[in-house]
C-alpha positions as CSV (number, residue, x, y, z in Angstrom):
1,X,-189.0,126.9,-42.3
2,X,-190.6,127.4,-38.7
3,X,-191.2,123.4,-38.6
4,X,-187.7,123.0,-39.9
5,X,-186.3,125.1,-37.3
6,X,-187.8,123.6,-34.2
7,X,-186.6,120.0,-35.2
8,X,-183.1,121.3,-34.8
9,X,-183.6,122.5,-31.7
10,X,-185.1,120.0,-30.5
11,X,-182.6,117.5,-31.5
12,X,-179.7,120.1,-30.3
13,X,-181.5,120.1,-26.8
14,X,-181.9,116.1,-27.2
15,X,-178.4,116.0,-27.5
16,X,-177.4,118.3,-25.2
17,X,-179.4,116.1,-22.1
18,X,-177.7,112.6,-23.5
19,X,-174.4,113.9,-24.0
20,X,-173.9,115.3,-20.2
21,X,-171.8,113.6,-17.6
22,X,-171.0,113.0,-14.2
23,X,-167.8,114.2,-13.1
24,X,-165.2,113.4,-10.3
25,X,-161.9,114.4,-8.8
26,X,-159.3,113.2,-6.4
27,X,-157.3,115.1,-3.8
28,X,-154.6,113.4,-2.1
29,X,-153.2,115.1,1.4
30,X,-150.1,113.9,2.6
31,X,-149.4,110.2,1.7
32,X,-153.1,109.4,0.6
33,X,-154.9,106.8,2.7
34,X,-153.4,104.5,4.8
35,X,-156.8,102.0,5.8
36,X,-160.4,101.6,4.3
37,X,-162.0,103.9,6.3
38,X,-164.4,106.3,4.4
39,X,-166.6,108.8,5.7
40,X,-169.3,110.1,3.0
41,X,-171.0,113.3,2.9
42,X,-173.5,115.4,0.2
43,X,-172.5,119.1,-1.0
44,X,-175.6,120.6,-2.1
45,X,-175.5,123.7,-4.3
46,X,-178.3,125.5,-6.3
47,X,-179.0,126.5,-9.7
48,X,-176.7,124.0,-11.5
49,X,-173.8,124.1,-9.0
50,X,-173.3,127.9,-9.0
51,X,-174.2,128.8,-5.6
52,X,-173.4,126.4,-2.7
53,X,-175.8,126.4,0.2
54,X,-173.8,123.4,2.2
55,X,-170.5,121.7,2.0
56,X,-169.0,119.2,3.5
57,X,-165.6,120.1,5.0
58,X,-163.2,117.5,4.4
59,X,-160.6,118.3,7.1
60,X,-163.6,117.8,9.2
61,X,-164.4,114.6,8.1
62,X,-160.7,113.3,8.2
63,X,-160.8,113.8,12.0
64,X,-157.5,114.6,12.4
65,X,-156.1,112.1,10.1
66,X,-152.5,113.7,8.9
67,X,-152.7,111.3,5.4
68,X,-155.9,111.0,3.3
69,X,-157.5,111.0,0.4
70,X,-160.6,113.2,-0.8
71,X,-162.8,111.7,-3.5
72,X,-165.8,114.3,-4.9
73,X,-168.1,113.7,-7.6
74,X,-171.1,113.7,-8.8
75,X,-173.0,110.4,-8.7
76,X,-176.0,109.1,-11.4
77,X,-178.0,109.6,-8.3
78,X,-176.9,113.3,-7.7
79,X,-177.4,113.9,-11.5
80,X,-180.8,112.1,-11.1
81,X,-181.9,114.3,-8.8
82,X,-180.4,117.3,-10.7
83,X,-182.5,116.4,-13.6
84,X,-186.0,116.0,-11.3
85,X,-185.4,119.4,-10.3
86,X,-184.6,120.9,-13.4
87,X,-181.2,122.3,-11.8
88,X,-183.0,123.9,-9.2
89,X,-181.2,121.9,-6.3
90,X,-177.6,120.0,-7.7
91,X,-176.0,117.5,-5.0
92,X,-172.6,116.1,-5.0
93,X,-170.6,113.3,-2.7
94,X,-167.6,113.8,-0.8
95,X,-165.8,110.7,0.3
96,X,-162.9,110.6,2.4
97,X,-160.5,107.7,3.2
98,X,-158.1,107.4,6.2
């Protein structure tokens, strides 16, 4: 019963870590971008996202720029590093286009 038990959580947990996924969003301020310039920054939170410790500002990073477009997700890279740290430490990218 014990035995049985354990192989269903493990497989549950198995699951669990396969079936995750990155996620994104887009913001668009005024008319969205009007070139190809990007400026790229990390947000980095702790303990799986729940507490940020520093994020990127993306007025800041539009310098000005009236019309842009905000793109935030969270890379393979960022979950990588998620899963090193066991969610200890969770980065994200901030992308913004003039």
């Amino acid at each position: 019963m014990i035995k049985k038990s354990m192989k269903m959580m493990t497989i549950v947990f198995a699951s669990s870590m396969l079936l995750t996924s990155c996620y994104s969003y887009t913001s668009v301020v005024g008319e969205g971008a009007q070139g190809n310039n990007q400026v790229t920054e990390w947000n980095h939170y702790v303990i799986y996202g729940l507490a940020p410790v520093g994020v990127s500002d993306s007025k800041q990073m539009a310098d000005g720029a009236e019309n842009y477009t905000v793109y935030t997700r969270q890379s393979f890279v960022n979950g990588l590093v998620t899963a090193i740290t066991f969610g200890i430490y969770s980065p994200s990218v901030t992308t913004v286009t003039k």
